[in-house]
C-alpha positions as CSV (number, residue, x, y, z in Angstrom):
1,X,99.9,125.7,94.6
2,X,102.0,125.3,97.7
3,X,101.2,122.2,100.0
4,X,100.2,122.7,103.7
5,X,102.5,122.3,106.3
6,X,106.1,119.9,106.4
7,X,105.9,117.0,104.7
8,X,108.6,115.9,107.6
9,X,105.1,116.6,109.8
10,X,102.9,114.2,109.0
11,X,102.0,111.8,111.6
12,X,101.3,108.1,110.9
13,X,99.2,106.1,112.8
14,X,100.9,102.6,112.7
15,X,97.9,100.5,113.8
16,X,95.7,101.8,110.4
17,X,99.1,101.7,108.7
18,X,99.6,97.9,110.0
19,X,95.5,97.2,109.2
20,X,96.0,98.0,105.8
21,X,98.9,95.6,105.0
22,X,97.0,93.2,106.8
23,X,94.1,93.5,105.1
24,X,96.7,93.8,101.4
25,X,97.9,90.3,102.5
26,X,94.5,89.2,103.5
27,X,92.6,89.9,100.3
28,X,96.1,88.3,98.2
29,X,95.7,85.5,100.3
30,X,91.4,85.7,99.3
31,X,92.2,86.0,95.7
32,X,95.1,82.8,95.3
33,X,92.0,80.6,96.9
34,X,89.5,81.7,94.6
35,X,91.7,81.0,91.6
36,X,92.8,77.7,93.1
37,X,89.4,76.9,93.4
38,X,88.0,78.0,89.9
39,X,90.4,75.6,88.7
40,X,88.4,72.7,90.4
41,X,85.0,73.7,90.2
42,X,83.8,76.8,88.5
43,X,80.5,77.1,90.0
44,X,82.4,76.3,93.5
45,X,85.2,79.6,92.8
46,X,82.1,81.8,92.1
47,X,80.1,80.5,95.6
48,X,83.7,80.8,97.4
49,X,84.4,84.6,95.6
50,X,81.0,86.2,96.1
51,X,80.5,84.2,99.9
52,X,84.4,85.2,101.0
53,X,83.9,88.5,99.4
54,X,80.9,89.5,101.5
55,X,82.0,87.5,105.1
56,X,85.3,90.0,104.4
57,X,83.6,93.3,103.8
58,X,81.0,92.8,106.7
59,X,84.1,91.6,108.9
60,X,86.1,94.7,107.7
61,X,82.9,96.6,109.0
62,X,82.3,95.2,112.1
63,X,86.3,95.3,113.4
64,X,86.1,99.2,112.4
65,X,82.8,100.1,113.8
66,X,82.3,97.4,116.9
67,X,86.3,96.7,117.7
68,X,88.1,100.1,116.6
69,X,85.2,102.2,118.3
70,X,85.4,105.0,115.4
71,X,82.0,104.8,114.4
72,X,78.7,105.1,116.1
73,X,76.1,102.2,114.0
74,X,73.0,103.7,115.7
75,X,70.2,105.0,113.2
76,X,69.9,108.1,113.0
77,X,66.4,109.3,113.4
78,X,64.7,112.4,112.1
């Protein structure tokens, strides 16, 4: 199976590029404070995993629908 194209021609777009080793650091960052915290209080490491887990997804969501414009959040409808 032969590959499409020059590998020498693929384009990358630095700002996703930079977004995702962001977002790497952010989420190694997320994970040393949940474990620093299980080791206080383990009922307090599972509020701060499953709370911090969901305000970074929706956050992820919002900056690449509302901030990076490339999707459209209307509802469809039939």
């Amino acid at each position: 199976m032969q590959p499409d194209g020059d590998p020498a021609d693929v384009q990358v777009e630095w700002g996703w590029f930079r977004f995702g080793i962001v977002l790497a650091l952010l989420y190694a960052t997320f994970t040393l404070v949940v474990f620093s915290v299980l080791q206080v209080d383990e009922t307090l490491g599972i509020a701060v995993a499953v709370g911090g887990g969901v305000l970074i997804g929706l956050g992820v969501m919002v900056y690449v629908f509302v901030v990076k414009g490339t999707g459209d959040l209307s509802i469809p409808r039939g």
